[in-house]
N, C-alpha and C positions, 0 to 999 in steps of 0.2 A: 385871443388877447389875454396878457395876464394883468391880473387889478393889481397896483401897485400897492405895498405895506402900509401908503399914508394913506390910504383910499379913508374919507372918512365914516367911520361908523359912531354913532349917533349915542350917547352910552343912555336916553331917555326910550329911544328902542329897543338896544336889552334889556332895558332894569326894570321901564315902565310899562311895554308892552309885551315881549315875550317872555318874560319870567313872571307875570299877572297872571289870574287868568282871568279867560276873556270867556264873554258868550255866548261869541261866534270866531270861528277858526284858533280854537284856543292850540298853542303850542306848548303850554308851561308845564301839561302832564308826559310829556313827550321827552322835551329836555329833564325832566326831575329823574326821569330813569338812568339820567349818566352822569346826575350829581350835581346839575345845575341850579343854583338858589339865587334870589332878588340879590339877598346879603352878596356874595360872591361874584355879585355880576357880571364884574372883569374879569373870569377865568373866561367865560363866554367870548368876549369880547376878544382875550388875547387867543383862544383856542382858533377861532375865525382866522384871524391876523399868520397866523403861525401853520394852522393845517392846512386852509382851505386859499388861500390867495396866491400858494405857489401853484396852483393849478389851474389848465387853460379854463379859460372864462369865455361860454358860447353865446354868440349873437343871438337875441330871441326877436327884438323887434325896437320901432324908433317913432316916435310921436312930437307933437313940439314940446318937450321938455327936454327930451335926448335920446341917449339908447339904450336898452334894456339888454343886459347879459347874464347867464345863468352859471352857478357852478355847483357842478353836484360831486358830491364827495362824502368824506365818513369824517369825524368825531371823536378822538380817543378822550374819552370823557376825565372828569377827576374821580372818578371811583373806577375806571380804566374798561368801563365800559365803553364797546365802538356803537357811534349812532349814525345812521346816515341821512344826510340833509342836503337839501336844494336849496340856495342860495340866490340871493337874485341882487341887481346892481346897476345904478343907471350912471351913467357917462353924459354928464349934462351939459347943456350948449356953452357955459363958461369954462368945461374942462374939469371939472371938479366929479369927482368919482366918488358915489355915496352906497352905503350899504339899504337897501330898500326892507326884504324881510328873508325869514327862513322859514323852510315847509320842514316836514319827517320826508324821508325818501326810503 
């Protein structure tokens, strides 16, 4: 499946939770290595949009919310470092196609 460009992504998930950090499953020292910042949130957000959604997106599983698909792929950062990340993304029972979270890969 490929996730569509309007798939939505949530911009209080990148700003307020992976570019925080957290203190548990923190991501924000991970993304800082390819130039990602709170302030610039949307290079995040458009980097997603642009590298990662033209690529196939794999079924992982489906519960009653919807279904869960994964995409893993690389990064070319804004300091042009590549980072590689796993992706995840549910396809909910209205059809609405949301970004869930990102790991390091």
């Amino acid at each position: 499946m490929i996730i569509p460009k309007d798939a939505v992504i949530a911009v209080e998930k990148i700003r307020d939770y992976l570019l925080v950090p957290q203190r548990k499953s923190d991501k924000l020292g991970y993304l800082t290595l390819g130039g990602y910042t709170r302030d610039d949130f949307w290079e995040l957000i458009r980097d997603i949009r642009d590298q990662l959604l033209p690529c196939e997106a794999v079924y992982q599983r489906q519960d009653q919310y919807g279904e869960y698909f994964e995409i893993n792929g690389h990064l070319q950062c804004p300091n042009g470092r590549l980072l590689g990340v796993r992706t995840i993304w549910k396809h909910e029972l209205d059809g609405t196609i949301r970004f869930v979270t990102l790991f390091p890969d």
